[in-house]
C-alpha positions as CSV (number, residue, x, y, z in Angstrom):
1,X,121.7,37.9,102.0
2,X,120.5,41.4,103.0
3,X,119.1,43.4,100.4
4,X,120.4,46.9,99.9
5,X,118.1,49.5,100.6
6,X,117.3,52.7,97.9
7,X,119.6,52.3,94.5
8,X,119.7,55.9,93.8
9,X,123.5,55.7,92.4
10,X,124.1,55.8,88.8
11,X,126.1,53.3,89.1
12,X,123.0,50.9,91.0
13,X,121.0,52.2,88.1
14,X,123.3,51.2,85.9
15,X,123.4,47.7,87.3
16,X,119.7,47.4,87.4
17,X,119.6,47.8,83.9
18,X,122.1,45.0,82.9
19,X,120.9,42.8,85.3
20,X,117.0,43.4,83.9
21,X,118.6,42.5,80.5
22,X,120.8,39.6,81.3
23,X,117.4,38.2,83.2
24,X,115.7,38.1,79.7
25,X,118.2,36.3,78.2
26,X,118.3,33.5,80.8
27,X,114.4,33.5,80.0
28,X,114.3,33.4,76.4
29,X,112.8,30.3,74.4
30,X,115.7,27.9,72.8
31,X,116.4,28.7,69.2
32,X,116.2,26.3,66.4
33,X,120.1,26.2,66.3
34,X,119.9,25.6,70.2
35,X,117.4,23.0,69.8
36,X,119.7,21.3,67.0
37,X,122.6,22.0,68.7
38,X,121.1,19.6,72.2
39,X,119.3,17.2,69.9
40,X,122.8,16.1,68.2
41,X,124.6,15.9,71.1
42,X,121.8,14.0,72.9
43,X,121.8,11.7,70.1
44,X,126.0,11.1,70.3
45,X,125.1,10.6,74.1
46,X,122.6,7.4,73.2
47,X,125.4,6.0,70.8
48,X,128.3,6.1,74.2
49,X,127.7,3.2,76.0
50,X,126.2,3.5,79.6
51,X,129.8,2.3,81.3
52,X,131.8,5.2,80.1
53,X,128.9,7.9,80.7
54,X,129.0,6.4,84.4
55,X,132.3,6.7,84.6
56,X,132.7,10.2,83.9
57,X,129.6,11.0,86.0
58,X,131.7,9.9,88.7
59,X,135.1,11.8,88.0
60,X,133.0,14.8,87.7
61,X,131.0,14.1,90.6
62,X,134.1,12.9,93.0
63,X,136.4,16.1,91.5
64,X,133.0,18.7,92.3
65,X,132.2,17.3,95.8
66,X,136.3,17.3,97.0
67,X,136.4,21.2,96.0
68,X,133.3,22.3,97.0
69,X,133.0,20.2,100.1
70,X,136.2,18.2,100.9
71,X,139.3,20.1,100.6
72,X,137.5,23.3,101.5
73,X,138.8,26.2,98.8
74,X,140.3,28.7,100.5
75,X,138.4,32.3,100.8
76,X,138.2,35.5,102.1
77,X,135.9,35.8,104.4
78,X,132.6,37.7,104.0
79,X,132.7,40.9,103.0
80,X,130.4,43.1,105.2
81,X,130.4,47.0,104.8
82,X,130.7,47.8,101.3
83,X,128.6,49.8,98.8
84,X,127.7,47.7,95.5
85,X,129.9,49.7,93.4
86,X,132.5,48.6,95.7
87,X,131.6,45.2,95.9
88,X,131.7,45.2,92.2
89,X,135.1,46.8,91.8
90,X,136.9,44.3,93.7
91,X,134.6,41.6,91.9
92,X,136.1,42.4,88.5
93,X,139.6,42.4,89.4
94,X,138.9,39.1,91.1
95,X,137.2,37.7,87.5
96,X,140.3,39.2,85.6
97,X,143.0,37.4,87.9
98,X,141.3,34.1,87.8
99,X,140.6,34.5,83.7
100,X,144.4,35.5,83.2
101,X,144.9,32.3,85.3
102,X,142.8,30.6,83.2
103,X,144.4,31.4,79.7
104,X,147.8,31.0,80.8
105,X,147.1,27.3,82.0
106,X,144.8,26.6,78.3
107,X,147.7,27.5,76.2
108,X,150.3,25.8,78.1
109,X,148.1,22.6,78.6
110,X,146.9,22.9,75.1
111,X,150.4,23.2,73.7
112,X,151.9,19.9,75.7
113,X,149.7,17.7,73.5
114,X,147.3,15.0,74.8
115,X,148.3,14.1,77.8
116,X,148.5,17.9,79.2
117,X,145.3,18.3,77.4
118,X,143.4,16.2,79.6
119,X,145.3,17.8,82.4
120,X,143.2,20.7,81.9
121,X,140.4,19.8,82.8
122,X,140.8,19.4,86.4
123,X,143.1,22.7,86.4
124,X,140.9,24.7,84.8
125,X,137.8,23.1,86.7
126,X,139.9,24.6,90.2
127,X,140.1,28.2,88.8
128,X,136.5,28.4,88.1
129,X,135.4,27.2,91.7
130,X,137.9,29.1,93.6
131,X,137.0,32.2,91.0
132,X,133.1,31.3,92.9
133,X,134.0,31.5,96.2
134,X,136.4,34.5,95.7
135,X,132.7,36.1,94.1
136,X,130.3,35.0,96.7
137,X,132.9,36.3,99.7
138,X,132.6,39.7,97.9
139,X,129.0,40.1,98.0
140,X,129.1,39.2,101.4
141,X,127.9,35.7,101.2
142,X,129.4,33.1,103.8
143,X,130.9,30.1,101.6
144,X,131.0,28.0,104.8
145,X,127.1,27.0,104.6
146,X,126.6,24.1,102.4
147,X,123.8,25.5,100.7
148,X,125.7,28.4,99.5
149,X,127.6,26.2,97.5
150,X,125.3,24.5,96.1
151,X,124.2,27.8,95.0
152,X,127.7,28.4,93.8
153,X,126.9,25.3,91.6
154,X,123.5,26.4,90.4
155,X,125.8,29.1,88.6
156,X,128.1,27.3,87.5
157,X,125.2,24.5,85.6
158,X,123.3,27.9,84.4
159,X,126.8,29.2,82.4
160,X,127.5,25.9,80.9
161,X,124.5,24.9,80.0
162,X,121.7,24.4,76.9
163,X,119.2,27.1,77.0
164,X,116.4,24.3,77.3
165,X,118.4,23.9,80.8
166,X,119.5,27.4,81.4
167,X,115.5,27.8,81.3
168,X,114.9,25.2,84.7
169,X,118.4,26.7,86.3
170,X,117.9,30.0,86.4
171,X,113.8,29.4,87.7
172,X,115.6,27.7,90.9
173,X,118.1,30.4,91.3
174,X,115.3,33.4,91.0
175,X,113.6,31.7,93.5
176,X,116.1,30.7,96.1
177,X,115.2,31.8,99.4
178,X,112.4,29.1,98.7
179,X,114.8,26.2,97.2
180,X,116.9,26.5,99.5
181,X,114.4,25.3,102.0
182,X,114.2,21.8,100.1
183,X,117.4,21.6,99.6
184,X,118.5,17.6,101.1
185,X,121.0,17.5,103.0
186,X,122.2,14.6,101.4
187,X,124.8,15.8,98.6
188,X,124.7,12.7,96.3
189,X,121.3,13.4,95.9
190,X,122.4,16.2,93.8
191,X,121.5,15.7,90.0
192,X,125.2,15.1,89.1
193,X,124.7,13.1,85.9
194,X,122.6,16.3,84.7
195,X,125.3,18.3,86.0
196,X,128.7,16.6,84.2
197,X,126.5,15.8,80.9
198,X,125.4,19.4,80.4
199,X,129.0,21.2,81.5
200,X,130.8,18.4,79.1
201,X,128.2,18.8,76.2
202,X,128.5,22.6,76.8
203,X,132.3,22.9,75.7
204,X,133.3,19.2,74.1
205,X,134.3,20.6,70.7
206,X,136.7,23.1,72.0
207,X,138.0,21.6,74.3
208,X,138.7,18.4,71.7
209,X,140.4,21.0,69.3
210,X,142.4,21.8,72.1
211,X,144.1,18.5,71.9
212,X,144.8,18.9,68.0
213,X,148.9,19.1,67.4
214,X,149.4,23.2,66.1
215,X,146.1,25.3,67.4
216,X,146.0,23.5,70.9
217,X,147.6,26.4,72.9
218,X,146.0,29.0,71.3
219,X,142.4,27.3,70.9
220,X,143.1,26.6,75.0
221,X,144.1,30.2,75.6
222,X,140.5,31.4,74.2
223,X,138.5,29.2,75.1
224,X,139.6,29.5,79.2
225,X,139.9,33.2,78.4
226,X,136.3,33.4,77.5
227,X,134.1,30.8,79.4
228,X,136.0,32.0,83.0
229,X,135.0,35.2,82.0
230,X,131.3,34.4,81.0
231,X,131.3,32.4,84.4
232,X,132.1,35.7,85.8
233,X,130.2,37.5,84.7
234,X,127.1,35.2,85.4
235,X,128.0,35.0,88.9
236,X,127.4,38.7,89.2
237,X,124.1,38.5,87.8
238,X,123.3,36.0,90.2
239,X,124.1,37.8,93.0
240,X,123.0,40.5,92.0
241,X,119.2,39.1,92.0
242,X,119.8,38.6,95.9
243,X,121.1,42.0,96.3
244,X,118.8,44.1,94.3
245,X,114.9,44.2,95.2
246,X,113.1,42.3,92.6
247,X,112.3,43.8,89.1
């Protein structure tokens, strides 16, 4: 990805500033209610026997690798001649369609009870990776190489993640030019049990009060409503890095 030359806009400056701050964040030590937070769950993790871990290591796995590399998600191709606030623009609306998406979907899965409930997943798993590729295609980056998705996946683990793995996600992203180059070419060599237990320990409890008789559609409204958007708004950030000369 080329990076653009002087940011003398207010608008780059601007930018600049948020991205410096979201950068810190991605940095900062785990709190003790993080550190809690991953030590419960960790613990309910030892207590679930192996079998059914394995099991939805591979749904998650098999369901990832057939939208990021079998089916091929549609997108736009690469845009090429556009200023960053331009870029950005069209970004946004793109982040609002696939969020509007998004709740719509929650709150009529989480209204049809369990069985639609589980539905979601997959459905709402869709929006977010076609809601990447929509992103990357904006900020000019070809979707087509395989390592460009994995990138797209790097985001994804560094939204719904502990901050104890936020910490190790976003090192590899800062330094991707370099990662990239050890990337294998091998995909199952990807770290997909990291991936799946991390994303599922991320947003278990709201998506298992989705499935409660009453709240479901409006706890699966929210809760799409605001993690696509997060997701969103990370993936800017992300880019942004590879766009913007280094702080």
């Amino acid at each position: 990805m080329r990076a653009e030359s002087n940011l003398t806009t207010s608008y780059d400056q601007q930018v600049q500033k948020e991205l410096s701050q979201w950068q810190k964040r991605m940095q900062k030590k785990p709190s003790f209610l993080n550190r809690f937070s991953k030590t419960t769950q960790e613990r309910i993790n030892r207590i679930i026997p192996e079998k059914i871990h394995g099991t939805i290591t591979t749904a998650i796995k098999q369901m990832t690798r057939a939208l990021i590399f079998g089916i091929g998600i549609t997108s736009s191709k690469p845009l090429v001649l556009a200023t960053l606030q331009e870029r950005e623009a069209a970004v946004l609306e793109t982040i609002r369609k696939h969020r509007n998406t998004a709740t719509a979907e929650g709150a009529i899965t989480g209204a049809g009870g369990l069985l639609l409930g589980l539905a979601d997943f997959p459905i709402w798993l869709t929006i977010k990776m076609k809601m990447l590729f929509d992103i990357a295609a904006l900020y000019g980056v070809d979707v087509k190489d395989y390592k460009e998705r994995i990138y797209l996946l790097h985001i994804f683990q560094l939204t719904f993640s502990s901050q104890q793995h936020r910490n190790r996600i976003y090192t590899t992203i800062a330094n991707w030019e370099k990662e990239k180059l050890l990337l294998p070419n091998d995909t199952n060599q990807f770290d997909w049990r990291s991936f799946q237990q991390e994303y599922r320990d991320y947003i278990d409890i709201a998506k298992l009060l989705q499935l409660v008789p009453g709240i479901g559609a409006v706890v699966g409204a929210y809760v799409n409503h605001r993690l696509t958007a997060k997701l969103g708004k990370y993936a800017m950030n992300a880019f942004r890095m590879r766009m913007i000369p280094s702080l």
